[in-house]
Structures are given as structure tokens and as C-alpha cells.
LOKE-359514 format. One record per residue: residue number from 1; x, y negated, z negated of N, C-alpha, C in turn. Coordinates in steps of 0.2 Angstrom, whole numbers, padded with zeros to 4 digits. Each point is the difference from the previous one (the first is absolute). Example, Ala and Ser with C-alpha at 12.3 -4.5 7.8 and 13.67 -1.06 7.14 Angstrom:
REM residues 2
+-----+-------+-------+-------+-------+-------+-------+-------+-------+-------+
!   n !   nxx !   nyy !   nzz !  caxx !  cayy !  cazz !   cxx !   cyy !   czz !
+-----+-------+-------+-------+-------+-------+-------+-------+-------+-------+
!   1 !  0066 !  0028 ! -0039 ! -0004 ! -0006 !  0000 !  0004 ! -0006 !  0000 !
!   2 ! -0002 ! -0005 !  0004 !  0004 ! -0006 ! -0001 ! -0004 ! -0005 ! -0003 !
+-----+-------+-------+-------+-------+-------+-------+-------+-------+-------+
END
This chain:
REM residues 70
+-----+-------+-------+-------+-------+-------+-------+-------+-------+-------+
!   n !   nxx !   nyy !   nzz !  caxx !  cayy !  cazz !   cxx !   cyy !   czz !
+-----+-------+-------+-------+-------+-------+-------+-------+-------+-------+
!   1 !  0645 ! -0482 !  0158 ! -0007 !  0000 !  0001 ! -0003 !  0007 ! -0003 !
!   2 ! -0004 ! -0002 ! -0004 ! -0003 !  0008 ! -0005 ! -0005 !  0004 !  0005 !
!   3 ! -0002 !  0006 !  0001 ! -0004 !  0003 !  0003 ! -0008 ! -0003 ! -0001 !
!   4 ! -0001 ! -0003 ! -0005 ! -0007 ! -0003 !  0000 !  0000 ! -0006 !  0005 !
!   5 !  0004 ! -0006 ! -0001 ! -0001 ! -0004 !  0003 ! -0001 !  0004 !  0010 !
!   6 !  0006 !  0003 !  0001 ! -0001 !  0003 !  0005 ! -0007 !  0002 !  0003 !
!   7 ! -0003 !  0004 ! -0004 ! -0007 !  0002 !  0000 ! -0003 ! -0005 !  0002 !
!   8 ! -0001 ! -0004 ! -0005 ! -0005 ! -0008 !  0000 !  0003 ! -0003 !  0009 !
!   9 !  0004 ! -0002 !  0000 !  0004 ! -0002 !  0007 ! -0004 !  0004 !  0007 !
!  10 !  0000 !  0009 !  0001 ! -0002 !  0003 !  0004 ! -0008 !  0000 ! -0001 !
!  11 ! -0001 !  0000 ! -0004 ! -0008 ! -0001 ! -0002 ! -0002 ! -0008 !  0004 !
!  12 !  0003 ! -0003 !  0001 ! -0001 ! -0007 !  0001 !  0001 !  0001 !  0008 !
!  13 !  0004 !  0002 !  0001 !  0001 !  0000 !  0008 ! -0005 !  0006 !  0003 !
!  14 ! -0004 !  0006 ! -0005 ! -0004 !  0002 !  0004 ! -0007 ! -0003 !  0001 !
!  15 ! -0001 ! -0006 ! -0006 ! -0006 ! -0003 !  0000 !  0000 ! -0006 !  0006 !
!  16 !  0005 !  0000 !  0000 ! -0001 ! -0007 !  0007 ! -0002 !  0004 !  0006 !
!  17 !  0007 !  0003 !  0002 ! -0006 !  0005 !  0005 ! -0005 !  0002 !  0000 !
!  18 ! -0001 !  0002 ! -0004 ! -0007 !  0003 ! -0002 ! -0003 ! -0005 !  0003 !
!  19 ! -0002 ! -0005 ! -0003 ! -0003 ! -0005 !  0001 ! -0002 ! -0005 !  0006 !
!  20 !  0009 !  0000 !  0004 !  0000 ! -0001 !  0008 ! -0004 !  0005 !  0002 !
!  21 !  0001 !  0006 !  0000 ! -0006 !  0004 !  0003 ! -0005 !  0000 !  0000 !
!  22 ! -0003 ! -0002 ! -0004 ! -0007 !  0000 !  0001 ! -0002 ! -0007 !  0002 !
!  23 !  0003 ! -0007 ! -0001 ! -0001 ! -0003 !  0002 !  0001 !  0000 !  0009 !
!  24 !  0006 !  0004 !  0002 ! -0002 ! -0003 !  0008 ! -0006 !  0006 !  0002 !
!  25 ! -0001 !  0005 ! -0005 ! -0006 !  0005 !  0005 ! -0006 ! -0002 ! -0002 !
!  26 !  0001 ! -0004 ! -0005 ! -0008 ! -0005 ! -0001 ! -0002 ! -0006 !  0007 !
!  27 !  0008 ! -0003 !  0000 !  0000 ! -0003 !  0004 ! -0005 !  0000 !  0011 !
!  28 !  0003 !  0006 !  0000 ! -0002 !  0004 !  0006 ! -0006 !  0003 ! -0001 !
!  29 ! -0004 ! -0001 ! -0005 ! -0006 !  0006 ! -0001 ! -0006 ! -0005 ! -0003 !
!  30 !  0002 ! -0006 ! -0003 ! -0006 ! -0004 ! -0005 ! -0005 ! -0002 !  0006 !
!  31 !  0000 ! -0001 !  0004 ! -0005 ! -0001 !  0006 ! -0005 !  0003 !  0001 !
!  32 !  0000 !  0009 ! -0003 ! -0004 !  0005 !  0000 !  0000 !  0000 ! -0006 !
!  33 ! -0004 ! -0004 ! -0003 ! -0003 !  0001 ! -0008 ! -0004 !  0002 ! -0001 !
!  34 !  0000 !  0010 ! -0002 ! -0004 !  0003 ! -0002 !  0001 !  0004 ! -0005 !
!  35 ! -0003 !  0008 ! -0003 !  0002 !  0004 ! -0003 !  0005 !  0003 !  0002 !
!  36 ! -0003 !  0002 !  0009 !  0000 !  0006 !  0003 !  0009 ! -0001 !  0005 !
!  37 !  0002 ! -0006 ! -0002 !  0006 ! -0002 !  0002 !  0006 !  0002 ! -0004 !
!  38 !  0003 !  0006 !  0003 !  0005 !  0004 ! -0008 !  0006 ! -0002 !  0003 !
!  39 !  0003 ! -0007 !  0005 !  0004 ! -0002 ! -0001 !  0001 ! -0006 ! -0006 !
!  40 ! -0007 ! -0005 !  0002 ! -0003 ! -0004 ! -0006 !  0002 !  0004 ! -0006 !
!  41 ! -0002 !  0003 ! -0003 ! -0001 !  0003 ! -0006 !  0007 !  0003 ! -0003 !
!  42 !  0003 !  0005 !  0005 !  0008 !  0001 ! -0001 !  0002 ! -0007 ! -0002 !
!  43 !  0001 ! -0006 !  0003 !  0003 ! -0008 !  0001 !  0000 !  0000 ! -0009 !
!  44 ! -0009 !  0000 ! -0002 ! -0002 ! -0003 ! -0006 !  0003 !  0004 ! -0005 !
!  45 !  0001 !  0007 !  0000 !  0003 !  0004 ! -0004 !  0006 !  0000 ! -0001 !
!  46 !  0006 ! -0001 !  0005 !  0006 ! -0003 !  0000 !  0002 ! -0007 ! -0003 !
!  47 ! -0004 ! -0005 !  0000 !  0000 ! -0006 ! -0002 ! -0002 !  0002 ! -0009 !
!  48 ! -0006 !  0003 ! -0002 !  0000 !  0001 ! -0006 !  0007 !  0003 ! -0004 !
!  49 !  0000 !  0007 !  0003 !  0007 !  0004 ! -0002 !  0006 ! -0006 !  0001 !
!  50 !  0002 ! -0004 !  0002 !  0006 ! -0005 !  0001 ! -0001 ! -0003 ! -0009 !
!  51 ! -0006 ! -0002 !  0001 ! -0001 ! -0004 ! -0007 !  0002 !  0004 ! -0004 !
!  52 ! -0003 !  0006 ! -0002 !  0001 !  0006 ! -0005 !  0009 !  0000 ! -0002 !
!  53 !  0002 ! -0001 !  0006 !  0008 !  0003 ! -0001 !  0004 ! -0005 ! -0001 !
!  54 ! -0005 ! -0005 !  0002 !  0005 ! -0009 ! -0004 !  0000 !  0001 ! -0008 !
!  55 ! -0008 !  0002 ! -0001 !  0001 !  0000 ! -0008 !  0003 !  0005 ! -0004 !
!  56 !  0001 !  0006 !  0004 !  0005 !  0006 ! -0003 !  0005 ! -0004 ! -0001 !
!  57 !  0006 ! -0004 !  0008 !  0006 ! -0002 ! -0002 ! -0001 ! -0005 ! -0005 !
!  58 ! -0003 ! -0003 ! -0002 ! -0003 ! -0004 ! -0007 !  0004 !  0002 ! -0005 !
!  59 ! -0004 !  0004 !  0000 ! -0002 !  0006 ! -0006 !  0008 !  0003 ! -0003 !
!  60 !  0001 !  0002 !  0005 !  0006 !  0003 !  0000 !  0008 ! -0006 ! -0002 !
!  61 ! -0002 ! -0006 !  0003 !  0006 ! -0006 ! -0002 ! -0001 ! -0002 ! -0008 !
!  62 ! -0008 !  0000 ! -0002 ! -0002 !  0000 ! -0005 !  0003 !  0004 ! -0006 !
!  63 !  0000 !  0006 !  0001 !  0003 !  0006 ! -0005 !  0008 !  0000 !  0000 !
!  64 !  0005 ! -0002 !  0005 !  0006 ! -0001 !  0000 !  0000 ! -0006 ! -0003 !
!  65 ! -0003 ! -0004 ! -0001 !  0000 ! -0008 ! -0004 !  0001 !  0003 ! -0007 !
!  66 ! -0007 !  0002 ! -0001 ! -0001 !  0004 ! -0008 !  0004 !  0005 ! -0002 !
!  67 !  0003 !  0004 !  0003 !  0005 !  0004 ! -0002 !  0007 ! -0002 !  0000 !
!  68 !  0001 ! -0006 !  0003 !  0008 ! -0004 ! -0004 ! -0002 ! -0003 ! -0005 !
!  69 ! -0005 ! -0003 ! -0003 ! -0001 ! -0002 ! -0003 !  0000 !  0001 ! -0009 !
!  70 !  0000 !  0007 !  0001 ! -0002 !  0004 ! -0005 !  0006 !  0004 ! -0002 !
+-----+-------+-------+-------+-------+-------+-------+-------+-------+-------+
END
């Protein structure tokens, strides 16, 4: 296993977490739907950032593709 793939691999297990997290702190907080609720708002920024780091390990299985390729 090359260090990229690796990367891609641990890039993927942080993005689930990631994403379990804000999913269950949404879960406990969505009842108080407002600005001014920075548990809410943490939840939504973890849920964003989860997706960000799916597409980085994307990104990264992608260029491993293309560089055996070549």
C-alpha cells in the first residue's frame, strides 16, 4: 500500500467522524433553531467540513489513479 493511498484511506476515516460529529451535536441542539445557538452552528460547520474532507480523499484517490497511469 503506497503512502498516497494511505492518506486517501485516513482522509476518509477523518471525514466520517467528522461528520458523525456534527451529526449527533445537531442532533441534541436542532430544537433550538437559531443564530445565537453555537452548539447548532459548531454541528453545521462540522457537517460542512466532513464533506470537504470526503472530497479532499476524492481528490487524492483520484491523483493516485493518474499517476499510475502515466
Amino acid at each position: 500500500m503506497n503512502n498516497e493511498k494511505k492518506a486517501a484511506d485516513m482522509l476518509k476515516w477523518m471525514a466520517w467522524t467528522t461528520t458523525i460529529i456534527g451529526a449527533l451535536l445537531m442532533a441534541f441542539s436542532v430544537s433550538d433553531f437559531r443564530s445565537e445557538n453555537f452548539t447548532l452552528m459548531v454541528s453545521i460547520g462540522f457537517l460542512i467540513a466532513g464533506m470537504n474532507i470526503f472530497l479532499l480523499s476524492t481528490v487524492f484517490r483520484l491523483m493516485n489513479i493518474r499517476k499510475q497511469q502515466v
